[in-house]
N, C-alpha and C positions, 0 to 999 in steps of 0.2 A: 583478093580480099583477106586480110588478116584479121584471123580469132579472135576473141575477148582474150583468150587465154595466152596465144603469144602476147598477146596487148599487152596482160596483165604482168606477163615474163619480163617484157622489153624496159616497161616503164614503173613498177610500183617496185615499193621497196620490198625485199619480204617479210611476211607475214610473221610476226612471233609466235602468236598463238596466244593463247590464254588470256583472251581479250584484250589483248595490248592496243595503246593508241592508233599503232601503225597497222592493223588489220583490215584485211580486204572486205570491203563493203559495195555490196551491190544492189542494183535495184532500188536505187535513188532517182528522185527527180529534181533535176538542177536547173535554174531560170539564172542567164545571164543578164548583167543589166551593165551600159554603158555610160552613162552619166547619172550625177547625185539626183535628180530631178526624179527620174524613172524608178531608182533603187528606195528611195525616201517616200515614194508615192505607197508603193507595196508593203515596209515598215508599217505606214500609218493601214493602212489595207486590213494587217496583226491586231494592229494596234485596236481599230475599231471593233475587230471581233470578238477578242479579250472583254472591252466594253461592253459588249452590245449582249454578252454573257452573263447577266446578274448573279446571278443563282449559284452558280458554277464557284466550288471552296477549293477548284485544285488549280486556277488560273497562275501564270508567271509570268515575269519578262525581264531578263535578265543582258544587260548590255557592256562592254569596256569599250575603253576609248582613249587614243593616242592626246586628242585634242578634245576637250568636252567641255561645247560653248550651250550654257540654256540660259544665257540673259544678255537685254537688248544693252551693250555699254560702249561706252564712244568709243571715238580713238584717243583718250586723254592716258593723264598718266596713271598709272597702278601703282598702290605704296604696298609693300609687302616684308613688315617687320622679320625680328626671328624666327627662326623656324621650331626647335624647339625651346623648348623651359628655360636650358640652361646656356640657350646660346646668345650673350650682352646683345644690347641693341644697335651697336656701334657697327654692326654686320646688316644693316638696314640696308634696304635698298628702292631705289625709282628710276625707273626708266619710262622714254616715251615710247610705245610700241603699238604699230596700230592691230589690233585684236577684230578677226573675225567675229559679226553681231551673232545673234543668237541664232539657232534653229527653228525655222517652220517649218512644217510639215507642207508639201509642195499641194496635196489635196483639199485643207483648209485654210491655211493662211494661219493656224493657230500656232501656239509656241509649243516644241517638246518636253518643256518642264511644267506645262499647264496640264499635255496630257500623263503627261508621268504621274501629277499632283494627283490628277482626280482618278487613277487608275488602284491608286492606293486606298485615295478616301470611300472607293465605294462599300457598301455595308459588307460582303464577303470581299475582302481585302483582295486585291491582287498582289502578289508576291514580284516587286517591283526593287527590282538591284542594280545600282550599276557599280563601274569600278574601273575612273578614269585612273591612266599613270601619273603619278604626280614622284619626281626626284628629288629625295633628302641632303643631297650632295648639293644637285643645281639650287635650291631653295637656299643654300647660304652664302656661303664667300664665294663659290664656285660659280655662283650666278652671273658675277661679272663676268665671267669667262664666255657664257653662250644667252647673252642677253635675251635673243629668242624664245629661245627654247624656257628661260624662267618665265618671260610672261607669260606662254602657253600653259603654263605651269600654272601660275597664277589664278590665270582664268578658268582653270578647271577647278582650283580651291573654292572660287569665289563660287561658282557653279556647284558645287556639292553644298555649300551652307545654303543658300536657297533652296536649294532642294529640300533639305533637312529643314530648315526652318518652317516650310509649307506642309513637311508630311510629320519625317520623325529621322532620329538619328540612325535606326538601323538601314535605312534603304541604302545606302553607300558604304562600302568598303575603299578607302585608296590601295590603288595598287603601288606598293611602293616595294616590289620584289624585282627590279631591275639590276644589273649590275649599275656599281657607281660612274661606270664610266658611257652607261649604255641607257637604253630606254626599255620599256612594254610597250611595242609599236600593236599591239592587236587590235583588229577590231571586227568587232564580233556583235550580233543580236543574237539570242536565244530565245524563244516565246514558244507557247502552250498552253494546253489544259493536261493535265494527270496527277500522278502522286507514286506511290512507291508499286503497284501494280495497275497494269494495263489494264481498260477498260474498256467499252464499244463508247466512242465519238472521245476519244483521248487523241491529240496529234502534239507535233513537235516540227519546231521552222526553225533553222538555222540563219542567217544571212554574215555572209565574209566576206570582207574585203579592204578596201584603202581609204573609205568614205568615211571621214568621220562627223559627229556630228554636230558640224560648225555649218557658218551660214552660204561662207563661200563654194564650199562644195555644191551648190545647187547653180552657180555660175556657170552662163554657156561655154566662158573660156578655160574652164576647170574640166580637163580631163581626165577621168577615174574610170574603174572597173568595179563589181559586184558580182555576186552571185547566191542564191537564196536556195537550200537543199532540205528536202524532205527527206525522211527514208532514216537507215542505220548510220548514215556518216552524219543524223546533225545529232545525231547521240551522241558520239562521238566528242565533235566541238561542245555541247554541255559538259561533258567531262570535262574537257579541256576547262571551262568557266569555273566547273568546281572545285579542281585542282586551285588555281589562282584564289579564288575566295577564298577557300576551306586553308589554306596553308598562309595566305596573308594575316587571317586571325589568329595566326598562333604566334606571330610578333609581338613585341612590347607594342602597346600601341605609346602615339608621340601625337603633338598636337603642332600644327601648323597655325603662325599665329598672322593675321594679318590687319591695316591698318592701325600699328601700335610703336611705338618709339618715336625715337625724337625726329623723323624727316618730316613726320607732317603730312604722309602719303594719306589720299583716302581713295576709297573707290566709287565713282559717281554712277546712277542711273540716268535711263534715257534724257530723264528733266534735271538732271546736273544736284538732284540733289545726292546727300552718302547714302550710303548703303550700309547700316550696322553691323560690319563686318569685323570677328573679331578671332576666334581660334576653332581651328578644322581638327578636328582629331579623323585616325584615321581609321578608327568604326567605333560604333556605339557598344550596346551589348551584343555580343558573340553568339552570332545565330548563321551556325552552316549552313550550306545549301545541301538537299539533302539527294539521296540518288531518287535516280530514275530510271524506267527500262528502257531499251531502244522500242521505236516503234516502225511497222510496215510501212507502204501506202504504197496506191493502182498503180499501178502505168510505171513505172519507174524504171527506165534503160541503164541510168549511168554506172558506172563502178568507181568508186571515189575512195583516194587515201586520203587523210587529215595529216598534214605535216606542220611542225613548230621545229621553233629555234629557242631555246633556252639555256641562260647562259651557265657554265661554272663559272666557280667564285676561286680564284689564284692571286693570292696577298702577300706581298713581301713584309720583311719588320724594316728594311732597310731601301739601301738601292736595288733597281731593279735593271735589267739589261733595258728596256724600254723606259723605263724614270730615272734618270740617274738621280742618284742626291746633291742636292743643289738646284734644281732645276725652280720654277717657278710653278710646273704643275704639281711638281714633287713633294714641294710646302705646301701647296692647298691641297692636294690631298692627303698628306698627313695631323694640317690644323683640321679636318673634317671632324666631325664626331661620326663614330660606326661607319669609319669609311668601309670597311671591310665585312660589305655581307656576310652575311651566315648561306651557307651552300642550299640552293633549289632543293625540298625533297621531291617533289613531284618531277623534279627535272632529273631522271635516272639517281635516283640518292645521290643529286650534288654532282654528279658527272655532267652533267649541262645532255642540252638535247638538240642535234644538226641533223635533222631532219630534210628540211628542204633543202640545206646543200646538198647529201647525198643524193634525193630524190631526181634533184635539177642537175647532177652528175649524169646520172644515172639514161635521163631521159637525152640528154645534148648527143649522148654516146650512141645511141640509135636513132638519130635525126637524119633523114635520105635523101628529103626534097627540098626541105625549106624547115628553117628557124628563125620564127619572129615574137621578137619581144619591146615588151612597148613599158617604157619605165621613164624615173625620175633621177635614177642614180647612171648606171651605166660605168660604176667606178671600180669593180670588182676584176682585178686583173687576173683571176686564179679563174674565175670566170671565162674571160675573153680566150685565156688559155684553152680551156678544154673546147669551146668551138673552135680555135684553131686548130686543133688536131684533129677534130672530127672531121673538118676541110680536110686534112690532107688525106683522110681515109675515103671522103665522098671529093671527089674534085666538082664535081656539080651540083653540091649543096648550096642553097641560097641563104643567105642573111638577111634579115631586112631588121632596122633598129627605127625604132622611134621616139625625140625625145624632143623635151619643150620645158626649158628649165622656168622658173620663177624668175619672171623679167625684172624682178624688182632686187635678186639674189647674184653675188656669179654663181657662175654653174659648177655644178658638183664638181668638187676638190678632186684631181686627179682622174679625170675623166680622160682625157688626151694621154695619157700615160696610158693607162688599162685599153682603150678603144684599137690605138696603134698596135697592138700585141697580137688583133685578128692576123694584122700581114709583117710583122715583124721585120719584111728583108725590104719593104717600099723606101724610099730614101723621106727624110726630113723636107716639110715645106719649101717650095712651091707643092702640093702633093697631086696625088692620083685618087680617081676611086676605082676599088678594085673592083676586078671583072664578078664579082659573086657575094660583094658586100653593099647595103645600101644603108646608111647612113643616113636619116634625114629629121632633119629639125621641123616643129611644125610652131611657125612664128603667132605671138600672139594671143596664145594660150600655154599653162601649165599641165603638161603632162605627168598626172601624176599615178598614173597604173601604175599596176605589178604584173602584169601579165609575161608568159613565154605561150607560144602554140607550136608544136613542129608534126608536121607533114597534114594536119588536119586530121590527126586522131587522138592527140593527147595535149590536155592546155594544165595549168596551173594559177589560182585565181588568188589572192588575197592581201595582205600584209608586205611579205619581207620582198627588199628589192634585189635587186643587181650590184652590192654593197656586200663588202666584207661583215659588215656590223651586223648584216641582214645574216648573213652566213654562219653567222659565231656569237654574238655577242648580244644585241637585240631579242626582246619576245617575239615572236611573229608566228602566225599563224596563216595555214594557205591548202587548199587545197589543190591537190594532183586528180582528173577528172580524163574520164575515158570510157568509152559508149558503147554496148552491145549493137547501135545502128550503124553500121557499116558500110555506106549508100552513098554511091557516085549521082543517083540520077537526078532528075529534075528537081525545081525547087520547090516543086509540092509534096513531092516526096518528104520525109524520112531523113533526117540530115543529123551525124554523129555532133555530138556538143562544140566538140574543138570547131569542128565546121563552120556552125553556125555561130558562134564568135569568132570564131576572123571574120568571117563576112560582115558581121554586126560593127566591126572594128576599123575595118579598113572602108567600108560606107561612110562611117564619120571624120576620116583623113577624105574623104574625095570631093567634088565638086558636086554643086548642088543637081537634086533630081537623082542621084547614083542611088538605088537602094539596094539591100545586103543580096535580094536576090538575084539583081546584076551580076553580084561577085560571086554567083556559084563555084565554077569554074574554077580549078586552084591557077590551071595554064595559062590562060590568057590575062588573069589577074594579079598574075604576078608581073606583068606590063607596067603595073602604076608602077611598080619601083625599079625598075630597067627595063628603055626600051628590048635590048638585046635577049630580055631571057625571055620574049615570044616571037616567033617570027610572022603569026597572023596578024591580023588588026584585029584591034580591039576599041572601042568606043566611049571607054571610059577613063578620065584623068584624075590626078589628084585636086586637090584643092589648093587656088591659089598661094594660100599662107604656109604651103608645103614646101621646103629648098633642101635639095639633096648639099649634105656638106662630104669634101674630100676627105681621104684619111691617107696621113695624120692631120688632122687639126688642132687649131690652135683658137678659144674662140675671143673676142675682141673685149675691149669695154663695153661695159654699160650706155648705152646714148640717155641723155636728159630724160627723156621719154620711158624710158625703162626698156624700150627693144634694144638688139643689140647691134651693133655695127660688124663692119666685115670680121666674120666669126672664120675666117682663115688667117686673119692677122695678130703675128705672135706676141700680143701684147701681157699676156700671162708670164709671171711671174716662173722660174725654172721650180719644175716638180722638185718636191724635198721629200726623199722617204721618211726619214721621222716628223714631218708634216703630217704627212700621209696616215704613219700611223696612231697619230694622237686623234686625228679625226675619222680612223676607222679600225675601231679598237676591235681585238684579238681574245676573246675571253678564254681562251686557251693559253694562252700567255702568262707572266707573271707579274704582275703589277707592285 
């Protein structure tokens, strides 16, 4: 049985001291949750207690979001004029894109801008913030470039003016502290009662992870990860929140204008009729958030780092070794306005923050038994590198990958490039699946964790994926988790956290009637994914919509349907590194 203390040797980063982000925090209580259903129930769970609290002048709730859907609006089209003052309307834009509906809350059926609304309205306010990403780059001519990703955009615009029009303009800050070529993928709830000293009945709830809150995420075929932590590490992620708020205000603010110029775009409600949507600024009056102390609480085994990615900001006046001049990205990012950030302070004075790469270096390097990671990207070839070496230092280490792209998307850019690199010497399609790598798609649903777990003592829950962008360039926020329970035994017993999510995880890849406590056992359970790496029986299968794929792979077209046809047929396009890189930018780099 190994110590908390080598634990803490093997896998956390070290500690600075001086209350730095990265400091070791113990005696946390961490609650894993596997799909938006279970994780949204428990939010609202906050939610009601803040409510059900009148009295109470030190209540919060403090939220960001990658995607942030709070109104019921079709799939029609979204018209979304200039973006700011000074940008002609000739830069208008419509696209048709179908946009996840609104949030309910899975416990009442209510919408989350309803409770958000009345969370505010009560006579002792509750201190109700959120601070979706929204990009000043993608919002104008750049928009053409990732159609998606503007109307996501969009609809978090259109989502903060209602919000504000029902409460007031300060509940919302836009996070528009991204690099230009990147996002703020966090997502994060913060909730409480206190104020600037600790009290008796003062608490603080964290919840991180990849769920945001849109409607689909509560889909049976939406597969996500969570996790909800008490204790000194959700101090921590508040800072994290205050940092972003407190430093977003010190921007010019800029106004996001929508439904205005000449295309004629409007934006419809449920009954088709508009919606008087007109310009977002991107906060009202200037009210930080202010500190708080960490707080205890009982029971608490875990030991948790808080890890972030934050980018720096590297700008050329000219060409760049990655933009040449002339290029087509190279004009639209130089017609931008303020293409060029102003550097993070909270992000190391402008140094940017890689956090969870190093952390996820860190931990692949001491993986013995088994490394499993369950994601939506899988594209990160610097990635796939360092498990391959750590293979060749464990020859008996297992891999197990899990993934399930958006049937309606191809699949992550450069995935088949970075994935091959596990076994680098296998030959080119017809392929093999290696003896110690598992591979498997799970058809029919989007997988969209972030999760790694290796040996069932150390997991990683939130944000950043398997993606360079996640590594460098992106916000992302994730915690590194790891248990003073140390317990091989029964499943009544006592089970360390990584534990009990992989079991929680691989129960929902398997066939029906399988539950997590089936999968105690790491030995025999690791049978779903090779017969070969047990030699007893075992009695439990994966689930039909599970298909182990060969590597290398290559995966097919799209079929009418949205699934995909034989995902070993090289009908993909030949990898292009400067593809590659424009779709998974380097914020270490020069631009």
């Amino acid at each position: 049985m190994t110590s908390i203390t080598d634990l803490i040797s093997n896998f956390f980063l070290p500690d600075p001291g001086n209350d730095h982000s990265l400091q070791h925090t113990a005696n946390n209580k961490v609650t894993c949750y596997t799909n938006g259903v279970d994780f949204y129930k428990d939010v609202q769970v906050e939610i009601e207690k803040l409510r059900n609290n009148p009295n109470s002048t030190k209540r919060y709730f403090y939220m960001t979001a990658y995607e942030f859907g709070l109104l019921k609006l079709p799939n029609q089209k979204i018209g979304v004029g200039s973006v700011w003052n000074t940008r002609p309307a000739s830069y208008n834009n419509i696209v048709d894109f179908q946009i996840p509906g609104a949030l309910a809350l899975p416990n009442s059926g209510s919408l989350l801008i309803d409770y958000l609304a009345a969370l505010w309205k009560q006579p002792n306010r509750v201190d109700v913030r959120v601070m979706p990403w929204i990009s000043p780059l993608l919002m104008t001519v750049a928009g053409s470039m990732s159609t998606e990703m503007w109307a996501k955009n969009a609809q978090s615009l259109i989502s903060v003016r209602e919000l504000r029009f029902r409460t007031g303009m300060d509940i919302a800050t836009l996070n528009i502290l991204s690099h230009p070529l990147g996002a703020m993928h966090q997502k994060m709830i913060i909730c409480g009662v206190g104020d600037s000293t600790a009290a008796p009945g003062d608490y603080m709830v964290a919840f991180v992870s990849g769920i945001d809150p849109v409607s689909n995420r509560l889909d049976s075929t939406w597969i996500d990860a969570g996790v909800r932590v008490e204790g000194p590490a959700a101090h921590i992620v508040y800072r994290n929140f205050r940092d972003l708020w407190n430093e977003a205000q010190t921007r010019p603010n800029q106004e996001f204008h929508l439904n205005t110029g000449s295309t004629g775009g409007v934006v419809l409600d449920a009954d088709n009729n508009p919606i008087p949507v007109d310009q977002v600024a991107v906060y009202g009056k200037k009210r930080p958030v202010p500190a708080r102390p960490a707080l205890t609480v009982a029971n608490g085994t875990q030991s948790v780092q808080v890890l972030r990615t934050a980018p720096t900001m590297n700008f050329a006046e000219g060409a760049s070794d990655l933009l040449p001049m002339g290029s087509l990205t190279q004009q639209i990012l130089r017609w931008a306005l303020d293409y060029k950030a102003p550097p993070l302070q909270y992000a190391n004075n402008g140094q940017g923050l890689f956090e969870f790469n190093a952390a996820l270096q860190k931990a692949i390097e001491h993986a013995n038994k088994y490394i499993y990671i369950e994601d939506q990207g899988f594209t990160s070839q610097e990635i796939m590198q360092w498990i391959a070496a750590r293979m060749q230092v464990k020859p008996n280490l297992k891999v197990i990958m899990v993934y399930g792209g958006n049937p309606y998307e191809l699949p992550s850019y450069g995935i088949t490039q970075a994935v091959k690199l596990l076994a680098p010497t296998l030959p080119t399609p017809p392929a093999i699946s290696p003896p110690n790598i598992a591979f498997w798609w799970r058809g029919g649903s989007y997988v969209h964790s972030k999760v790694v777990i290796i040996d069932d003592e150390w997991c990683s829950v939130g944000s950043a994926n398997i993606m360079r962008r996640s590594q460098y360039t992106d916000g992302e926020l994730a915690l590194s988790i790891l248990d003073t329970i140390q317990s091989s035994g029964t499943p009544s017993n006592p089970q360390p956290f990584a534990k009990l999510l992989r079991r929680a995880l691989w129960a929902r890849h398997c066939a029906a009637g399988v539950t997590p406590e089936n999968l105690n056992d790491i030995d025999p359970a690791l049978k779903l994914w090779d017969a070969n790496w047990y030699a007893g029986s075992f009695a439990y299968t994966l689930n039909t919509a599970m298909e182990r794929c060969a590597i290398p792979f290559v995966f097919g077209d799209p079929t009418p349907t949205g699934g995909w046809s034989n995902k070993n047929r090289p009908t993909q396009p030949p990898y292009d590194e400067k593809e590659y890189n424009a779709r998974m930018p380097d914020s270490r780099k020069l631009y």
